[in-house]
C-alpha positions as semicolon CSV with decimal commas, in nm:
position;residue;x (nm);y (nm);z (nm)
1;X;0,000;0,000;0,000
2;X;0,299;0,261;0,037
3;X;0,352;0,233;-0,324
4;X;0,401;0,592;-0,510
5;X;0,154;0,646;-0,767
6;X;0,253;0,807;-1,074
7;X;0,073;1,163;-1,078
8;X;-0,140;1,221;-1,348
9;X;-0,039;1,579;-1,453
10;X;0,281;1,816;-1,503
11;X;0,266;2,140;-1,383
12;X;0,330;2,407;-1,606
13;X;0,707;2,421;-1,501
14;X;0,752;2,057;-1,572
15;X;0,583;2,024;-1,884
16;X;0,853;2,305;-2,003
17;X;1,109;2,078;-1,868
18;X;1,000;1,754;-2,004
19;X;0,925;1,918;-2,413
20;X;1,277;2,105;-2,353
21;X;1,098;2,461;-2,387
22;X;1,073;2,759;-2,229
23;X;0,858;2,838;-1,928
24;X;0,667;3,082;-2,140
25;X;0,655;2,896;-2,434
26;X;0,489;2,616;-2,226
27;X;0,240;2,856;-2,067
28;X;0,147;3,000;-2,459
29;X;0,111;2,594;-2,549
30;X;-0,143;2,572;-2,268
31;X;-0,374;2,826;-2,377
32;X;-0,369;2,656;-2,736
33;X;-0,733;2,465;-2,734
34;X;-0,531;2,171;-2,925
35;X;-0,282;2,125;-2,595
36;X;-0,411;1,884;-2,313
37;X;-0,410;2,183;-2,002
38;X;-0,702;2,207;-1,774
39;X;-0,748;2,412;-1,485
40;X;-0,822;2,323;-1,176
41;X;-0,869;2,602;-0,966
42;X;-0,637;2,931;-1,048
43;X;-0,376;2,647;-1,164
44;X;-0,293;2,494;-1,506
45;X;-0,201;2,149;-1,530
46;X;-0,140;1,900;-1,842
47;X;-0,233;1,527;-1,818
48;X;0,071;1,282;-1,872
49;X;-0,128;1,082;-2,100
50;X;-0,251;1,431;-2,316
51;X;0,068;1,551;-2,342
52;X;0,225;1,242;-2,494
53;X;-0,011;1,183;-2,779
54;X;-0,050;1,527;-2,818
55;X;0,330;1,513;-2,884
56;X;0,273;1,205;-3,104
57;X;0,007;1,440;-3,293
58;X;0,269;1,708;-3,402
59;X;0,550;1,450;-3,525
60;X;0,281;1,246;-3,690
61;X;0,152;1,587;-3,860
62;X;0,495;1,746;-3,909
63;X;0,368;2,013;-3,697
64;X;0,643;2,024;-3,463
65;X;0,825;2,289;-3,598
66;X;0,530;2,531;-3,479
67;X;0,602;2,554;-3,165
């Protein structure tokens, strides 16, 4: 039972870290209506799961670049 379960979302600050982007560049991604943010309360957060097929989406469309 003292397992650690994965968390289900990034913050803001580490989805910048984990795409290798800026912080502000992350925070204009998650007020894109294609990016997986949500809010939950006054905070933004992206779902693990969103974020990777969203990246999937972008090299799959050859979007990538517009970032």
């Amino acid at each position: 039972m003292n397992e650690k379960q994965e968390r289900l979302t990034y913050s803001v600050p580490e989805t910048a870290e984990q795409l290798g982007v800026s912080l502000k560049t992350c925070y204009d991604l998650a007020h894109r209506a294609d990016f997986p943010s949500l809010r939950i309360g006054h905070r933004i957060v992206v779902s693990r799961e969103g974020l990777r097929e969203w990246v999937r989406k972008q090299e799959q469309s050859g979007m990538g670049a517009a970032l």
